[in-house]
DOMITOR-788968 format. One record per residue (C-alpha): residue number from 1; chain; residue in one letter; x, y, z. Coordinates in nm, 4 decimals. Example, Ala and Ser with C-alpha at 12.3 -4.5 7.8 and 13.67 -1.06 7.14 Angstrom:
<recs>
REC   vexnu   lumlum   rofi         c1         c2         c3
REC       1        A      A     1.2300    -0.4500     0.7800
REC       2        A      S     1.3670    -0.1060     0.7140
</recs>
This chain:
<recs>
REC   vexnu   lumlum   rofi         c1         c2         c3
REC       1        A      X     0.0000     0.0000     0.0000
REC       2        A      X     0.1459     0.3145    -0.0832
REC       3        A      X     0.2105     0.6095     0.2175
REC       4        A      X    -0.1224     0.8359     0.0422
REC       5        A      X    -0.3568     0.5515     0.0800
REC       6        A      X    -0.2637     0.4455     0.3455
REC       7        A      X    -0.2876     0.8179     0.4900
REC       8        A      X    -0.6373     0.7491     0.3561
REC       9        A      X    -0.7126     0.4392     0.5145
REC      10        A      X    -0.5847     0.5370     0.8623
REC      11        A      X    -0.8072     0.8668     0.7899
REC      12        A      X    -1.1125     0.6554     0.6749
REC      13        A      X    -1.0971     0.4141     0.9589
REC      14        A      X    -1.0735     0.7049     1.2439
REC      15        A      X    -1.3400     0.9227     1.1296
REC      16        A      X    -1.5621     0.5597     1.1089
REC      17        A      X    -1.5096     0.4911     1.4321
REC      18        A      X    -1.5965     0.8751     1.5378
REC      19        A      X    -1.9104     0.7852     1.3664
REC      20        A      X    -1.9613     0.4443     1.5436
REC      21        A      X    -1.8828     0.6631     1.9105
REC      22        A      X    -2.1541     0.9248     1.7973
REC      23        A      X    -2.4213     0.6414     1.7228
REC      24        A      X    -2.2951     0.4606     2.0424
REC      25        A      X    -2.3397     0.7514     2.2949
REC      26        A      X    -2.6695     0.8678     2.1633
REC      27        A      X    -2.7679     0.4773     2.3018
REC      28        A      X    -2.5922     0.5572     2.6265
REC      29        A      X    -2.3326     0.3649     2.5589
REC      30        A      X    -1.9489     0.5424     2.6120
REC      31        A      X    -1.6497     0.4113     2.3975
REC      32        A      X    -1.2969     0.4787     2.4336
REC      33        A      X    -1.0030     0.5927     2.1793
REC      34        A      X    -0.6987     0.4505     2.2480
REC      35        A      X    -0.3995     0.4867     2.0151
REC      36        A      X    -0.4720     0.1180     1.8147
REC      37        A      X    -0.8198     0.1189     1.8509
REC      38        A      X    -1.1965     0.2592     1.9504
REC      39        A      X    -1.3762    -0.0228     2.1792
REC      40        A      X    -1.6593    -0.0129     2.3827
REC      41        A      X    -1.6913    -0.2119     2.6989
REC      42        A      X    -2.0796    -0.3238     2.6603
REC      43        A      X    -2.2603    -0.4177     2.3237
REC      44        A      X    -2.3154    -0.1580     2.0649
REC      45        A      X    -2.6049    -0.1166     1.8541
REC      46        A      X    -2.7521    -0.3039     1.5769
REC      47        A      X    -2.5161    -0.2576     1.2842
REC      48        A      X    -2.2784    -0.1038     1.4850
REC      49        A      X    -1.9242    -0.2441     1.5790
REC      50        A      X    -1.7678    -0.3055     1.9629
REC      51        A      X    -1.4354    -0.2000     1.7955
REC      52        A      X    -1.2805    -0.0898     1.5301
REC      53        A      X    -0.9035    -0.0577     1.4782
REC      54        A      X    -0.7403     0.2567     1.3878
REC      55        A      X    -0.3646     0.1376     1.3360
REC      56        A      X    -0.2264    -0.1363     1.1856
REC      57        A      X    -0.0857    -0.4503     1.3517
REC      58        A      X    -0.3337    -0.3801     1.6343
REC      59        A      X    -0.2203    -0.6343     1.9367
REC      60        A      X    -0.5122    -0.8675     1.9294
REC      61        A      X    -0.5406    -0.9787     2.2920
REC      62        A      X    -0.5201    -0.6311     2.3781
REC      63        A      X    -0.8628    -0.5631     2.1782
REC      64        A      X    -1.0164    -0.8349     2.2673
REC      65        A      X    -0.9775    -0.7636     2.6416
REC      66        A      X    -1.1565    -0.4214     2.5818
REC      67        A      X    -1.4437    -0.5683     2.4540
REC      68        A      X    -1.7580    -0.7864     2.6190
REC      69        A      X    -1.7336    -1.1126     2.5020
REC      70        A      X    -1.9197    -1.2641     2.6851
REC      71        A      X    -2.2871    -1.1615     2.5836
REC      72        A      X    -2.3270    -1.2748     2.2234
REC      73        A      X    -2.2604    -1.1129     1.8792
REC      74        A      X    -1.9406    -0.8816     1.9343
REC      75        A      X    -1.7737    -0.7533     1.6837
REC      76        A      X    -1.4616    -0.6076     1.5344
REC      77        A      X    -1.4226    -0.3599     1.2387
REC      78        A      X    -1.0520    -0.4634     1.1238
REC      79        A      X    -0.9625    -0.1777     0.9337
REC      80        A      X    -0.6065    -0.2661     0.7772
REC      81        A      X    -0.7440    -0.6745     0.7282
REC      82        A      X    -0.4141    -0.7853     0.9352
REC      83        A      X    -0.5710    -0.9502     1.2371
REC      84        A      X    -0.6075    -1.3241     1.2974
REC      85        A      X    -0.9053    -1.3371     1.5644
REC      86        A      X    -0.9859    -1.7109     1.5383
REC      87        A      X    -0.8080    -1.8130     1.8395
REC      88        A      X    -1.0315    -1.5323     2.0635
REC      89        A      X    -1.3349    -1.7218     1.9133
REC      90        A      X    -1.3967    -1.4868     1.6249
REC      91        A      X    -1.5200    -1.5146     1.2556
REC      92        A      X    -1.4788    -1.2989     0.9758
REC      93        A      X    -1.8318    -1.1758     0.8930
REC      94        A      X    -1.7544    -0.9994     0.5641
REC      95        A      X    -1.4627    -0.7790     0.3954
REC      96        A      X    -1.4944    -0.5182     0.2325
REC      97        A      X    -1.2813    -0.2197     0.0832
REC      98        A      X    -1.2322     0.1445     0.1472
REC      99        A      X    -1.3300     0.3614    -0.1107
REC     100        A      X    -1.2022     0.7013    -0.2223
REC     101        A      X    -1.3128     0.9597    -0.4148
REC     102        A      X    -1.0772     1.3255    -0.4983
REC     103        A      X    -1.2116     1.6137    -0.3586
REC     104        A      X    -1.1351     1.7921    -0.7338
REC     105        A      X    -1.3720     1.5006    -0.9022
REC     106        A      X    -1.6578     1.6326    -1.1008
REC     107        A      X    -2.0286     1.6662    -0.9166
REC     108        A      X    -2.2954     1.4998    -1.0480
REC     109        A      X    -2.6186     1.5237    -1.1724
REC     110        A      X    -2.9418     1.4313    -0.9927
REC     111        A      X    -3.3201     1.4453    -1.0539
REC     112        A      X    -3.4178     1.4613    -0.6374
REC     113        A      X    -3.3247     1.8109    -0.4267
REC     114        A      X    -3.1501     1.7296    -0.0960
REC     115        A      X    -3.0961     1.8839     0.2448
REC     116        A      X    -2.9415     1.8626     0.5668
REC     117        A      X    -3.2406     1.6647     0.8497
REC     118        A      X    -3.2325     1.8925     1.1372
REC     119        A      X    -3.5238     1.7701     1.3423
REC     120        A      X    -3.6347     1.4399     1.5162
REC     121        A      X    -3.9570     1.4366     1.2832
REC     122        A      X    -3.7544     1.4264     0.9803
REC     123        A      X    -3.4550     1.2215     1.1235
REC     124        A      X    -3.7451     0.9119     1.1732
REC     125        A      X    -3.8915     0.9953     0.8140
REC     126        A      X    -3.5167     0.9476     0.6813
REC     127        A      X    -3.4805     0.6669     0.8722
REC     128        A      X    -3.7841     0.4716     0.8177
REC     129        A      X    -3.7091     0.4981     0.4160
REC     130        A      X    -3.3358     0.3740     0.5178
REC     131        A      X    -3.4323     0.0552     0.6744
REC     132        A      X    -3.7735     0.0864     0.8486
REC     133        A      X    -3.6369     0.1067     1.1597
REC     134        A      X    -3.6991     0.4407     1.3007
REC     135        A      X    -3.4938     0.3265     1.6463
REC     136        A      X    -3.1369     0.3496     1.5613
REC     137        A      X    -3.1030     0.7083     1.4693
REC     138        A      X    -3.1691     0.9006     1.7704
REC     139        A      X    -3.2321     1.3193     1.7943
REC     140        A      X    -2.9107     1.3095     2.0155
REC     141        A      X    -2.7100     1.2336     1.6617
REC     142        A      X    -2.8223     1.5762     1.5252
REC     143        A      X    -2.6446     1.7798     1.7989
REC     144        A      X    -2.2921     1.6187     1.6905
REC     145        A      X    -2.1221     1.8910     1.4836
REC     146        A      X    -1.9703     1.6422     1.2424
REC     147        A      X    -2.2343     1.4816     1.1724
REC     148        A      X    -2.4612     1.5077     0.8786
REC     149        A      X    -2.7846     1.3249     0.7950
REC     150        A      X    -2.8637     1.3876     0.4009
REC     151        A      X    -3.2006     1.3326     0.2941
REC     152        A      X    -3.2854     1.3109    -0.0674
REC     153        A      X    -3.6379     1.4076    -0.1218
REC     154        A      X    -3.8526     1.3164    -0.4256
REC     155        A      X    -4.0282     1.6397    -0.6158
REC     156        A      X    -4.3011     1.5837    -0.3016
REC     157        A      X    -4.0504     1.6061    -0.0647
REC     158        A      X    -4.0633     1.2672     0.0366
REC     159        A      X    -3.7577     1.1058     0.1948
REC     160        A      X    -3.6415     0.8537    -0.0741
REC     161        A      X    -3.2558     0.8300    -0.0209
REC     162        A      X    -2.9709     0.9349     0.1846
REC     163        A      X    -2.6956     0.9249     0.3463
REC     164        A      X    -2.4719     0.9997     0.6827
REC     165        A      X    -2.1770     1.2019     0.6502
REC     166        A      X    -1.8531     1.2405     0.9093
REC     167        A      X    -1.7109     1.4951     0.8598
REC     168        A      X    -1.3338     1.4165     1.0312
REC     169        A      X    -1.0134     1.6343     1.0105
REC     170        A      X    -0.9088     1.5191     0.6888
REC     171        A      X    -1.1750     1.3600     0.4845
REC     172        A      X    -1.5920     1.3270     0.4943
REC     173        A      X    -1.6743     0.9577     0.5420
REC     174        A      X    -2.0359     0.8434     0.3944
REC     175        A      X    -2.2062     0.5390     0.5683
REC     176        A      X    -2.5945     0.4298     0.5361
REC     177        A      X    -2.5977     0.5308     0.1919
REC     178        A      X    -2.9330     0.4184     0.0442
REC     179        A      X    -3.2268     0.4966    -0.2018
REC     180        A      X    -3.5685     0.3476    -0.1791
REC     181        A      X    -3.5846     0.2961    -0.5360
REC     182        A      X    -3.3431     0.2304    -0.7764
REC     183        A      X    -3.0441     0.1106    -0.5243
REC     184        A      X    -2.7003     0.2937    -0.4348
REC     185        A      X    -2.7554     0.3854    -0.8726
REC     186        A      X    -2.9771     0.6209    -0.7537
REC     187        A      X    -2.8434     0.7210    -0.4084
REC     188        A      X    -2.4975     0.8510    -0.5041
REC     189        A      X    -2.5493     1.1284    -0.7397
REC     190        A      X    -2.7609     1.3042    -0.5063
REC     191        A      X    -2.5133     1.2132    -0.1842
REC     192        A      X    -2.2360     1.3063    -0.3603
REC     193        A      X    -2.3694     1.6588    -0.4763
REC     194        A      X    -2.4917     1.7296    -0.1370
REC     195        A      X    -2.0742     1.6480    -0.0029
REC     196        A      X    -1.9785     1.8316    -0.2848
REC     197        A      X    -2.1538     2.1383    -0.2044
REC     198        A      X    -2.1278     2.1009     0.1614
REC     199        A      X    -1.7292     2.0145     0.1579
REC     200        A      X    -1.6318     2.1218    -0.1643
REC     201        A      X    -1.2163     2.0846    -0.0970
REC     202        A      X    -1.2588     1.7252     0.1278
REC     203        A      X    -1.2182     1.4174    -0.0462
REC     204        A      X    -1.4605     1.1615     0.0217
REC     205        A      X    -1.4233     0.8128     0.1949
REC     206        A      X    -1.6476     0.5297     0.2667
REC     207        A      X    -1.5895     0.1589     0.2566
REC     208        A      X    -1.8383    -0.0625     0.0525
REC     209        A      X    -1.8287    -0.4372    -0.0563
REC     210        A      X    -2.0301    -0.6668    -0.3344
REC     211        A      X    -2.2292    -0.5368    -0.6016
REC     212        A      X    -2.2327    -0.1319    -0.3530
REC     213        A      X    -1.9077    -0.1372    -0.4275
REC     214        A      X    -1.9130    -0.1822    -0.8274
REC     215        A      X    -2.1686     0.0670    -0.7928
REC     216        A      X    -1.9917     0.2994    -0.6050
REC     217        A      X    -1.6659     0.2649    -0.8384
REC     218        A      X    -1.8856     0.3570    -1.1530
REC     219        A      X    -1.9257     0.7138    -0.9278
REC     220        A      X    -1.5732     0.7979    -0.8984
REC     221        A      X    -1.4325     0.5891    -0.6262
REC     222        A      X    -1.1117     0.4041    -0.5990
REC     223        A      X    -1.0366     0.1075    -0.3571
REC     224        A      X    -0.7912     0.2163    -0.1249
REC     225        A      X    -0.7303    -0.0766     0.0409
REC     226        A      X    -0.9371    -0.3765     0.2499
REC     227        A      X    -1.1065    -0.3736     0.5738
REC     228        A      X    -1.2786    -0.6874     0.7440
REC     229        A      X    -1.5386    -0.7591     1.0066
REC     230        A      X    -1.5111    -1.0096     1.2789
REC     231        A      X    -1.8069    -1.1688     1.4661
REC     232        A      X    -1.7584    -1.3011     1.8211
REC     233        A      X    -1.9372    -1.7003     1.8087
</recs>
């Protein structure tokens, strides 16, 4: 890997797990940032990992102990793909790779308007058309400074896709990207002219894997490097 991405990777992976410790606390639960990794001591929520690594050759018994493994379904975002977990009774889940996109690429074109939710009505709208689960996403998210909920609104203002972006020290990192209709296809243009006019001189980060991650490579992104996730049992 060369020293840019992994510059990139290292930047991707911290300003994901700022975004897992946002999503975290607003469930009452309080990570911690050490120097090789974010970990929280009880189980996260749904979706959400119990740690994720922000160097590389992270000692493994070291995250581990930081984590509960006890209670089922812990997990570990492995965010350089270097970790061996099987002998702490772990799986890998899925991989994936981070994605990255230039701050100086070309916006794009979409058909639906966008804005910025600010409110608990419209947070559950946005999150309802995300996965039906208007739980996750709590009001506490929208008083985080870096964080951004986009909501892509069809021409009656319905909430049809979206997005979440981080925005870190040196990049914006998009999670939960998703369109109601039409797939990721139809999600990016919009989320990526909303970053674009929000952070015009950030470059853009993300991590995807499977057919969202062809997609998101026909939009401008570049693999940067892999990532995996570990599941406790």
């Amino acid at each position: 890997m060369t020293a840019s991405k992994m510059f990139l990777v290292r930047a991707a992976a911290r300003s994901n797990a700022e975004w897992c410790a946002v999503v975290s606390r607003s469930h009452g639960v309080a990570g911690e940032f050490g120097h090789q990794a974010w970990t929280a001591p009880v189980r996260t929520p749904p979706y959400y990992p119990d740690a994720v690594t922000l160097a590389p050759d992270t000692d493994p018994a070291a995250l581990t102990a930081r984590i509960d493994t006890a209670a089922p379904g812990a997990t570990v975002k492995d965010s350089f793909a270097d970790l061996d977990l099987t002998e702490a009774g772990f799986r890998v889940l899925f991989e994936a790779q981070w994605i990255h996109r230039p701050a100086s690429a070309p916006a794009t074109a979409s058909h639906l308007t966008w804005d910025v939710v600010e409110d608990p009505e419209t947070l559950r709208a946005w999150a309802l058309a995300w996965d039906g689960d208007a739980g996750l996403f709590r009001p506490e998210l929208l008083d985080d400074p870096a964080t951004f909920v986009l909501a892509g609104r069809s021409v009656d203002g319905r909430v049809v896709a979206g997005a979440v972006a981080s925005r870190s020290d040196h990049v914006v990192a998009l999670s939960n990207v998703f369109a109601r209709d039409g797939g990721p296809d139809t999600a990016w243009p919009v989320v990526l002219d909303a970053v674009h006019r929000l952070f015009p001189a950030v470059p853009v980060v993300g991590y995807e894997h499977g057919e969202d991650l062809a997609t998101a490579l026909s939009h401008g992104f570049e693999t940067i490097g892999p990532l995996r996730v570990w599941l406790h049992g």
